[in-house]
Backbone bond lengths (Angstrom), bond angles and torsions (degrees), N, CA, C in turn:
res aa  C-N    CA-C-N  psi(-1)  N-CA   C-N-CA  omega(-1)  CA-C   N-CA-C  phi
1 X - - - 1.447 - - 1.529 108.55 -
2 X 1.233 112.10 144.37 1.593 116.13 173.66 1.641 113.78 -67.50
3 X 1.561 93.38 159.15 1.350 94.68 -168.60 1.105 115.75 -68.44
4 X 1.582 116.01 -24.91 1.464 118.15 -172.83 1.478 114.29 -101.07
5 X 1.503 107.26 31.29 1.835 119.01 176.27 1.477 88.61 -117.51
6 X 1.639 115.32 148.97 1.127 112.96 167.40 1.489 99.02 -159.82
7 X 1.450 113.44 118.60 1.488 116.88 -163.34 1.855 107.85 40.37
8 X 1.149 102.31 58.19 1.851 103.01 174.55 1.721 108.51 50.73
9 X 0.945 102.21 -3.08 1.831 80.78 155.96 1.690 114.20 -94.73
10 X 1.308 108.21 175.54 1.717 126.81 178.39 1.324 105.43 -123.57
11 X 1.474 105.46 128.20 1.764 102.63 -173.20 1.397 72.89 -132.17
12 X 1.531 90.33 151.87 2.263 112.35 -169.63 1.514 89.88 118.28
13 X 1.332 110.38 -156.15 1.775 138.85 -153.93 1.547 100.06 -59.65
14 X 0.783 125.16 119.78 1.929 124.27 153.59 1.253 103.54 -90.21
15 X 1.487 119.72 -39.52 1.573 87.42 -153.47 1.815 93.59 -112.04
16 X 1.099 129.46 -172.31 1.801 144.33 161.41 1.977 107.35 -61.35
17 X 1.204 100.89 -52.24 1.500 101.07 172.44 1.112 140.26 -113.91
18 X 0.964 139.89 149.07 1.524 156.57 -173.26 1.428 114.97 -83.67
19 X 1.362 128.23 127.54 1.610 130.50 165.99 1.353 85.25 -116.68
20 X 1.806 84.04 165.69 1.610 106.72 -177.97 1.691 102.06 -87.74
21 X 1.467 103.74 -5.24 1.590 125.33 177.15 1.766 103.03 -64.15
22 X 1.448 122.42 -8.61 1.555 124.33 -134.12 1.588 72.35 -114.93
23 X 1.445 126.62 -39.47 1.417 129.62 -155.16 1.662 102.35 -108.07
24 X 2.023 103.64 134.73 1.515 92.64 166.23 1.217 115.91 -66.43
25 X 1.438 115.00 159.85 1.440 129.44 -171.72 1.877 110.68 -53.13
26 X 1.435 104.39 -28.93 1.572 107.19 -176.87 1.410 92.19 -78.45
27 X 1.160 141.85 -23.95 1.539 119.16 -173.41 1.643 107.31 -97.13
28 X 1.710 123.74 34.06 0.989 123.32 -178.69 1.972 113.19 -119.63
29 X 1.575 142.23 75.71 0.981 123.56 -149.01 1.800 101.06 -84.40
30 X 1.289 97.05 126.48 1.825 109.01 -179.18 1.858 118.18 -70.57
31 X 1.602 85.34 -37.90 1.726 78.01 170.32 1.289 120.35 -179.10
32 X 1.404 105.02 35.16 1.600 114.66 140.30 1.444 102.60 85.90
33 X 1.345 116.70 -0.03 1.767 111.41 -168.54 1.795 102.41 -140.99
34 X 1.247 128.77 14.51 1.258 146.53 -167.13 1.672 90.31 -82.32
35 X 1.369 110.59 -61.14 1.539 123.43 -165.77 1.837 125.91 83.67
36 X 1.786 76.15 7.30 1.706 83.79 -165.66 1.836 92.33 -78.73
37 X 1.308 104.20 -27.43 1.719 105.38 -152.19 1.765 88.99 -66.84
38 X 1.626 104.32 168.23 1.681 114.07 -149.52 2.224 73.88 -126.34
39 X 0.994 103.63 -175.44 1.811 107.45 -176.44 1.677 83.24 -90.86
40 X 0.818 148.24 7.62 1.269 123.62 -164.99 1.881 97.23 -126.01
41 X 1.653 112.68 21.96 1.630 126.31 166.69 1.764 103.18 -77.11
42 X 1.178 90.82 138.42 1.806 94.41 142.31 1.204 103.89 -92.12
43 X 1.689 106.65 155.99 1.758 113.87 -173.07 1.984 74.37 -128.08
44 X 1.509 98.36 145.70 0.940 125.89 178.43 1.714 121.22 -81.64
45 X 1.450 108.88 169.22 1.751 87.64 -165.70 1.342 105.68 -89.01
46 X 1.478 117.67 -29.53 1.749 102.68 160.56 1.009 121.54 -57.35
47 X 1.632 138.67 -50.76 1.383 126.36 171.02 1.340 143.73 -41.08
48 X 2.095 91.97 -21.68 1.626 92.91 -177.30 1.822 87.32 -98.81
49 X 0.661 139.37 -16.66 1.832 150.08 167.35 1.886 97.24 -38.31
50 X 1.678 103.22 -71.19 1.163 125.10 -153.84 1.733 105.54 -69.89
51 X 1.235 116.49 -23.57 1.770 141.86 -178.36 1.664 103.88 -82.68
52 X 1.537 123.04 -61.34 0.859 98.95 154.64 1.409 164.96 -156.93
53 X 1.657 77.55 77.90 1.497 107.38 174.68 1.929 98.37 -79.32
54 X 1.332 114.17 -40.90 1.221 121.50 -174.85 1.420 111.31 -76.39
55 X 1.216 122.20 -38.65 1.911 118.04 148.84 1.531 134.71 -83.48
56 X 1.377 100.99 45.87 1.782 118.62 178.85 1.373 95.40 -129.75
57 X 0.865 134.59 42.87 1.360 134.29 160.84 1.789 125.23 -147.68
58 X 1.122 134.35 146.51 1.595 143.69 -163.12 1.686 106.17 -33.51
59 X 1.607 101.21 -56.52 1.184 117.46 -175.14 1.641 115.16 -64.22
60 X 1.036 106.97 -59.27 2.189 116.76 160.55 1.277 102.85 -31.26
61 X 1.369 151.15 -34.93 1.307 151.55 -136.68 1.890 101.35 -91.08
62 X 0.975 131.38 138.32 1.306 124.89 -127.72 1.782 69.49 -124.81
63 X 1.463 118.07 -45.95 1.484 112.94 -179.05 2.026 111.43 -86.86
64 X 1.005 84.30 55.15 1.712 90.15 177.84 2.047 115.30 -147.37
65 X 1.233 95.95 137.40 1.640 79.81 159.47 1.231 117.30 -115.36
66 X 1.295 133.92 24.24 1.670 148.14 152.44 1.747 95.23 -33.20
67 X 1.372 104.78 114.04 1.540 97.43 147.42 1.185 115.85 -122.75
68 X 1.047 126.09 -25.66 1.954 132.72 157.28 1.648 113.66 -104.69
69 X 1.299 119.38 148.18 0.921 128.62 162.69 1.328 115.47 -112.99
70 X 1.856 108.35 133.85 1.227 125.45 -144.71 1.752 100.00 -104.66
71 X 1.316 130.07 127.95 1.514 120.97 179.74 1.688 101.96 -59.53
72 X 1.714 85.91 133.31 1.435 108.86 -172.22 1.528 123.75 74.40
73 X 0.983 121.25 -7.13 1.488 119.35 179.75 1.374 118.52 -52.38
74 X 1.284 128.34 151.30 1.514 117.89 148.47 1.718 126.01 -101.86
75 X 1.475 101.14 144.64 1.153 81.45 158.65 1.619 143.37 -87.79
76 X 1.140 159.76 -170.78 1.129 144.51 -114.10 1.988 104.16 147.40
77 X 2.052 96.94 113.51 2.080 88.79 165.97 1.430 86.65 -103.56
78 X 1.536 84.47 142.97 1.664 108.02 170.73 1.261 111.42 -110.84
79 X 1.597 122.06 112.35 1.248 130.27 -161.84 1.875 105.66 -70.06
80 X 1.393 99.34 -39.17 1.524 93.97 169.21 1.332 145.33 -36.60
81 X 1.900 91.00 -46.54 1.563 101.93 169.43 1.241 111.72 -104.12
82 X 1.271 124.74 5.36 1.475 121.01 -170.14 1.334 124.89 69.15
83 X 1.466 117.02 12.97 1.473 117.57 -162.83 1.378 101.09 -148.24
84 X 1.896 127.07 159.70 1.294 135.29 167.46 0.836 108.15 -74.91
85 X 1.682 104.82 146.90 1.627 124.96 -177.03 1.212 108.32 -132.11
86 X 1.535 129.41 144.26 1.584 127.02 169.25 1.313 108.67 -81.55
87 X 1.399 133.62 168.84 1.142 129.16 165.98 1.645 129.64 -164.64
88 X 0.847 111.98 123.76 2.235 92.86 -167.90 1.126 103.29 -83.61
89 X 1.386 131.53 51.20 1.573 138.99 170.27 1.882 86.01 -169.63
90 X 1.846 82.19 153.67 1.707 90.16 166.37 1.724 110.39 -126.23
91 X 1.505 103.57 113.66 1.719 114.91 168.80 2.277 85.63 -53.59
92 X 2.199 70.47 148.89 1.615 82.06 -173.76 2.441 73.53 -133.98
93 X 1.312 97.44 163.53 1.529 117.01 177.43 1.258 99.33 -97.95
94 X 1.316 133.19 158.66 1.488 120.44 148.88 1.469 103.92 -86.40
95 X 1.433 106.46 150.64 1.192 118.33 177.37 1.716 121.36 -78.91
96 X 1.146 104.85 144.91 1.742 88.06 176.74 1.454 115.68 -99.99
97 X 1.583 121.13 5.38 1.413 123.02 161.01 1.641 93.61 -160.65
98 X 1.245 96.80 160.85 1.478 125.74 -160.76 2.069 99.05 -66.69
99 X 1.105 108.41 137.40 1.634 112.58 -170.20 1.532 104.92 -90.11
100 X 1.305 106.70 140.18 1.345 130.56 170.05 1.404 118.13 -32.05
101 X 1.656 135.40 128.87 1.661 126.12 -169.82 1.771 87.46 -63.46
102 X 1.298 88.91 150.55 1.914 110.85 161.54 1.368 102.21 -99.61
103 X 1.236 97.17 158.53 1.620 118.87 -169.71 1.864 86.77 -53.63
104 X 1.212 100.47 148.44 1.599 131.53 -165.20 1.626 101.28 -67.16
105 X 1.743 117.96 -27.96 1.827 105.47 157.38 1.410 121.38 -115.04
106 X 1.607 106.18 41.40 1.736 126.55 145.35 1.093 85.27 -104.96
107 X 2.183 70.84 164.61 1.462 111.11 153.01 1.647 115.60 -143.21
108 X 1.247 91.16 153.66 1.591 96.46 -167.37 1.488 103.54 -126.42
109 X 1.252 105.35 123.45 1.628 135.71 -177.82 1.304 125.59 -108.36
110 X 1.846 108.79 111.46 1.264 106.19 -149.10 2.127 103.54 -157.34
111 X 1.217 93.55 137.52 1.765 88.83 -177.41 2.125 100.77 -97.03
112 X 1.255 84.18 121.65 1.537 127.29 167.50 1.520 130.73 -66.76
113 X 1.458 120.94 96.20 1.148 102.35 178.77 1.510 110.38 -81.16
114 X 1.657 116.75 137.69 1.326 130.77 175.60 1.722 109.64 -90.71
115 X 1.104 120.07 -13.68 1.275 112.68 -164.25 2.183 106.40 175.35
116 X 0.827 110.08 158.42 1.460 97.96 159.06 1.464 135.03 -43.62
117 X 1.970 112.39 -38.90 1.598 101.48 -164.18 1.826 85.58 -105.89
118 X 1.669 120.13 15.19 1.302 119.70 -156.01 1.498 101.99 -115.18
119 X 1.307 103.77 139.74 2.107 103.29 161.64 1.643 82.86 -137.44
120 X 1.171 107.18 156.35 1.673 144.33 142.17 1.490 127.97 -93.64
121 X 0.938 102.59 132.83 1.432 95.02 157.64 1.880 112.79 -118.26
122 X 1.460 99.59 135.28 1.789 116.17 -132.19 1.915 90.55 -144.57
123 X 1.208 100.77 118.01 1.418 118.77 160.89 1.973 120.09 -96.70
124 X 1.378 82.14 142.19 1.808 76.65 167.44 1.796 107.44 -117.14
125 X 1.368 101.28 148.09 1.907 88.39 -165.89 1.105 94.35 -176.95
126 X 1.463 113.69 152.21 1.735 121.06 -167.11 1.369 110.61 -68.71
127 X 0.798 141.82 117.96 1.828 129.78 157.84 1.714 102.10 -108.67
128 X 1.235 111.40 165.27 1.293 117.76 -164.00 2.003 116.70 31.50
129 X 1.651 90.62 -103.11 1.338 96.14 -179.15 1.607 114.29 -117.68
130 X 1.015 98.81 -12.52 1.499 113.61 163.02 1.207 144.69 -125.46
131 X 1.168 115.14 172.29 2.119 117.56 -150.81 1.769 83.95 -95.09
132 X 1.523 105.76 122.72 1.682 107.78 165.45 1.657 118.17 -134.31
133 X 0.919 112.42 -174.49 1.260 122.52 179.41 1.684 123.01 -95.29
134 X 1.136 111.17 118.99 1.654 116.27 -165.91 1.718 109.07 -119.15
135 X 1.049 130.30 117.20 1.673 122.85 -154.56 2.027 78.66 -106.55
136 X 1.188 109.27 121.32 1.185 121.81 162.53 1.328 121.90 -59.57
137 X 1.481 132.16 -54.93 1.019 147.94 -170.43 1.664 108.04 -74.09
138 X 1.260 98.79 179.83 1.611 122.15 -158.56 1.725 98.20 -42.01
139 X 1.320 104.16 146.06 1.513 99.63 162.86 1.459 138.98 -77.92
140 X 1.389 114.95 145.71 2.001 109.26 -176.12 1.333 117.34 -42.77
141 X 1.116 132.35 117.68 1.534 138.25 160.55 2.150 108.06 -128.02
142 X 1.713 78.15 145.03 1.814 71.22 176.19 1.459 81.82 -125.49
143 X 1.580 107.78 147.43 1.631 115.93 -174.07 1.580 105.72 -84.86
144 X 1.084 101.17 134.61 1.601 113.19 163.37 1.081 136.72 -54.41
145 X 1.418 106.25 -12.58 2.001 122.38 -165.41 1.924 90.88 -114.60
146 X 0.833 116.16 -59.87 1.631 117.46 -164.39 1.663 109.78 -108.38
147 X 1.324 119.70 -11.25 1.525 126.56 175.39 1.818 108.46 60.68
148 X 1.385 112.52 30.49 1.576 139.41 168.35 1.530 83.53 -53.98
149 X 1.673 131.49 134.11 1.749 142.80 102.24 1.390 118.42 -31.03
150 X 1.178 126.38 -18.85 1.471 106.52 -149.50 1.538 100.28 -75.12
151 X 1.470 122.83 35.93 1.470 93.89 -171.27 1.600 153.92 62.49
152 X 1.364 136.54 170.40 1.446 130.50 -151.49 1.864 93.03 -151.06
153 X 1.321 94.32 135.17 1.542 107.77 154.36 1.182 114.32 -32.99
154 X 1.497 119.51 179.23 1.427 134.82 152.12 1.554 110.22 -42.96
155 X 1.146 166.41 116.68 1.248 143.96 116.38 1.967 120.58 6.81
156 X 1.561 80.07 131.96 2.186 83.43 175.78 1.537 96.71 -107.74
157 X 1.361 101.29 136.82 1.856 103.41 174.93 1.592 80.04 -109.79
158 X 1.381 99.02 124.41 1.448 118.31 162.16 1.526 104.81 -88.86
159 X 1.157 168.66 49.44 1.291 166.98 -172.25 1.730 102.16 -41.82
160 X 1.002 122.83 -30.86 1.764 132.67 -162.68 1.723 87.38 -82.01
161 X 1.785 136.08 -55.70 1.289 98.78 -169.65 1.818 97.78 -110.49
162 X 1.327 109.46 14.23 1.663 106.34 165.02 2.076 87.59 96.66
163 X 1.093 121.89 12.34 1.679 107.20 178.36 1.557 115.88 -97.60
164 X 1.124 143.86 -169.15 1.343 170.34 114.35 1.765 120.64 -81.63
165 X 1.183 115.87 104.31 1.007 110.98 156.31 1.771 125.29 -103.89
166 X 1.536 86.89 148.51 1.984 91.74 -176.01 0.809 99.40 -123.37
167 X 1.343 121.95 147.80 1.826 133.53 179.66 1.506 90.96 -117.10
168 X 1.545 127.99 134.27 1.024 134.54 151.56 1.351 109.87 -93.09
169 X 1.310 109.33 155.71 1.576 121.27 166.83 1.447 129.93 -56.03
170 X 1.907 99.85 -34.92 1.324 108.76 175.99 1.447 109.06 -55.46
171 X 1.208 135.62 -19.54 1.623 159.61 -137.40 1.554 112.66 52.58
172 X 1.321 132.33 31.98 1.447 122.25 141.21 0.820 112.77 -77.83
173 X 1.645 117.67 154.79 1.525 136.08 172.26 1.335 116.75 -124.22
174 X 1.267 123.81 153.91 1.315 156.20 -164.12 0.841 119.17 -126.54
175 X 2.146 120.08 116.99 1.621 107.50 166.73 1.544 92.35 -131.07
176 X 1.381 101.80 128.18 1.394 98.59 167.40 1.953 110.72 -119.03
177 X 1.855 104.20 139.87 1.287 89.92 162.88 1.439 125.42 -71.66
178 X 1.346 100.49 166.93 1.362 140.08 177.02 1.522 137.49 -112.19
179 X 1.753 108.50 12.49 1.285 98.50 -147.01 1.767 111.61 -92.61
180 X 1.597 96.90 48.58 1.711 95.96 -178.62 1.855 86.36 -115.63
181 X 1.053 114.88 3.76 2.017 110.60 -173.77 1.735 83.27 -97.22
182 X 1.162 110.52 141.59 1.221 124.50 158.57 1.119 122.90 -146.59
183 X 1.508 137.28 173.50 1.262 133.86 160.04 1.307 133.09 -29.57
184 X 1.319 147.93 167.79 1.792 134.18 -173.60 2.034 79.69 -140.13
């Protein structure tokens, strides 16, 4: 005989449907944040609605410490803490080899190591017909006094006494004239 026959009766379901009338009130969870309910609740369909509707958003996120979101921020995982962070700047890694071209209408933004005492910061991005490499940062200079890589500031166009000045990183400086550029 089946387990659920016993002397010819059937104990389980009589009827096709279910009321919440069918269940004691403790096996009914109203809204998921009481803490009273035990694993052995039904949670109701507004409650699981109302749970998470309230964990679909930055702040709900259980791996984040975002509690406001700031106009314009990004977000950002921070391997340190293990968790997302907002931020109105974006931390970049250096890479330990140069990244794969992006489709030809991306661009991919990324800090570059140039050397051991060197980083770049280095875009990849279509020019002409092909995806190349564009170093954002200061332009190549090797110093004349100490033979330093590390590169040079922006350039200063003095236009007022006709010079160029260059700031290297090593901290020598550079002025060279100019006096064949003139006005148009």
């Amino acid at each position: 005989m089946p387990h659920f026959m016993k002397r010819g009766r059937k104990f389980g379901l009589t009827s096709a449907s279910i009321d919440t009338n069918d269940f004691k009130a403790t096996a009914i969870d109203l809204d998921l944040a009481s803490g009273t309910a035990t694993d052995d609740a039904f949670p109701t369909a507004k409650a699981v609605k109302d749970y998470v509707d309230a964990q679909n958003t930055v702040t709900g996120m259980t791996d984040t410490t975002i509690t406001s979101v700031g106009d314009n921020n990004h977000l950002q995982y921070d391997s340190g803490t293990s968790k997302w962070v907002n931020r109105a700047f974006i931390d970049f890694d250096k890479l330990s080899s140069e990244p794969a071209s992006p489709d030809v209408e991306e661009g991919r933004l990324y800090v570059k190591q140039v050397d051991g005492s060197n980083n770049a910061l280095a875009v990849k991005i279509k020019k002409a017909t092909s995806v190349v490499e564009v170093e954002l940062t200061s332009p190549g200079a090797i110093c004349g006094e100490c033979g330093s890589k590390d590169g040079a500031k922006d350039p200063t166009f003095n236009f007022q006494t006709g010079t160029i000045i260059v700031e290297l990183y090593c901290g020598h400086t550079y002025e060279m004239e100019i006096p064949a550029w003139r006005r148009i």
